[in-house]
N, C-alpha and C positions, 0 to 999 in steps of 0.2 A: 132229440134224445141225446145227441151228442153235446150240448150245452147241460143239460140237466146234472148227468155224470159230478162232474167239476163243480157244480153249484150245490149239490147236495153234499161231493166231500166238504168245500170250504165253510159251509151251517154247521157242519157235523164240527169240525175243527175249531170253530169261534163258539160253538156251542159247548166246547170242554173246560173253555175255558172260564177264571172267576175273578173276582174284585175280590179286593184282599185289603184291608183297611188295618195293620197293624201297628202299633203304636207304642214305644221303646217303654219300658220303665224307668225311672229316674235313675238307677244304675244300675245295670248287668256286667251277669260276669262272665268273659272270655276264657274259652280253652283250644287249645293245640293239638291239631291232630299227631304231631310229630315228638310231641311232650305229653301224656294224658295227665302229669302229675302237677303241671306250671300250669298259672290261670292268671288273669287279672282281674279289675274293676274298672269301666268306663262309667263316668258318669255324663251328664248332658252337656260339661265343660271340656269332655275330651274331644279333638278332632273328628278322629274316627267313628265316636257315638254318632257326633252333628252329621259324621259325612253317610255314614247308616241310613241316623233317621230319615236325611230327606231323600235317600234313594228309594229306601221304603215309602214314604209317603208320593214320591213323584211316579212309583211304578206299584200304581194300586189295582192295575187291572191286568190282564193276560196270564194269569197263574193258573198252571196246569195241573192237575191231580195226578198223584204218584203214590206210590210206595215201595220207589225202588232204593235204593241204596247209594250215597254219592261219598266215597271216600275224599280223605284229603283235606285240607281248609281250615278253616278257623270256623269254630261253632260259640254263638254268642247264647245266654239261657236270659230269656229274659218275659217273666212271668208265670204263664204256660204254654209258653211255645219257647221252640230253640229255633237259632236263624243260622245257618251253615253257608260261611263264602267259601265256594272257590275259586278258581281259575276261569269259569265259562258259566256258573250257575248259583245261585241264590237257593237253598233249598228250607221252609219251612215245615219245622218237626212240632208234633204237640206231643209232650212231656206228662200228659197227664196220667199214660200209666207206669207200668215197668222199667219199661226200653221206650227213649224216644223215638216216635215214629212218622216217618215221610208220610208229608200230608199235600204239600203242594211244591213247585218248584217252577223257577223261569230263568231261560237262557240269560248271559249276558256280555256285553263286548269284554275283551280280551283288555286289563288292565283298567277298566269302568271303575270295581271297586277295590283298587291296590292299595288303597290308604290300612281297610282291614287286616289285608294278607297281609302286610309289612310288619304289624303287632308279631305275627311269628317270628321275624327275625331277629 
C-alpha cells in the first residue's frame, strides 16, 4: 500500500499532462507587458522567432493545463493562440474569444529563453 500511494500520484501527474505541437506563423506580432502600446514584427528571419520556434517545437510534450493568470513578459500573437515568455514559464493562451485565455503552460530554466525577453529592452 505504501508503493501504491506515490505510483498513483506520479500517473495522476503525467497523466495532466499534454503534447502540444504548435507551429509559429510566418510572422507574429510581439507585445510588452511593460509598454501595452509598443509591438513588433518577428518574422522566420529574426533570431528570436528561430530561437521560439525551435523551443516550441523541441518541448512538444509536458504542457500542463491552466487558467491561471502569469503576469509579466513578453506575449508573442501568433494565429490563434498567444505565447507568453517569462522569467520561469512559457504560457499558451487561445485568442479565440474576448480575452485571451490560459490554456496550458510549462516551467522553464531560468535564462532558457532570454533571447525573447531581451526584445523588451
Amino acid at each position: 500500500m505504501n508503493k501504491v500511494i506515490p505510483l498513483l500520484l506520479v500517473m495522476c501527474l503525467l497523466g495532466c499532462s499534454k503534447a502540444l505541437d504548435l507551429q509559429l506563423e510566418p510572422e507574429v506580432k510581439v507585445f510588452f507587458s511593460d509598454d501595452a502600446k509598443k509591438n513588433i514584427h518577428l518574422t522566420q528571419q529574426d533570431k528570436a522567432y528561430i530561437v521560439l520556434s525551435e523551443w516550441l517545437h523541441e518541448n512538444k510534450a509536458n504542457w500542463l493545463v491552466t487558467s491561471g493568470r502569469y503576469p509579466g513578459g513578453v506575449y508573442i500573437k501568433s494565429g490563434e493562440y498567444g505565447i507568453q515568455v517569462t522569467e520561469s514559464k512559457v504560457v499558451i493562451y487561445s485568442t479565440l474569444g474576448k480575452k485571451p485565455k490560459a490554456i496550458y503552460v510549462q516551467e522553464i530554466k531560468n535564462g532558457e529563453l532570454s533571447t525573447i525577453l531581451e526584445l523588451a529592452k
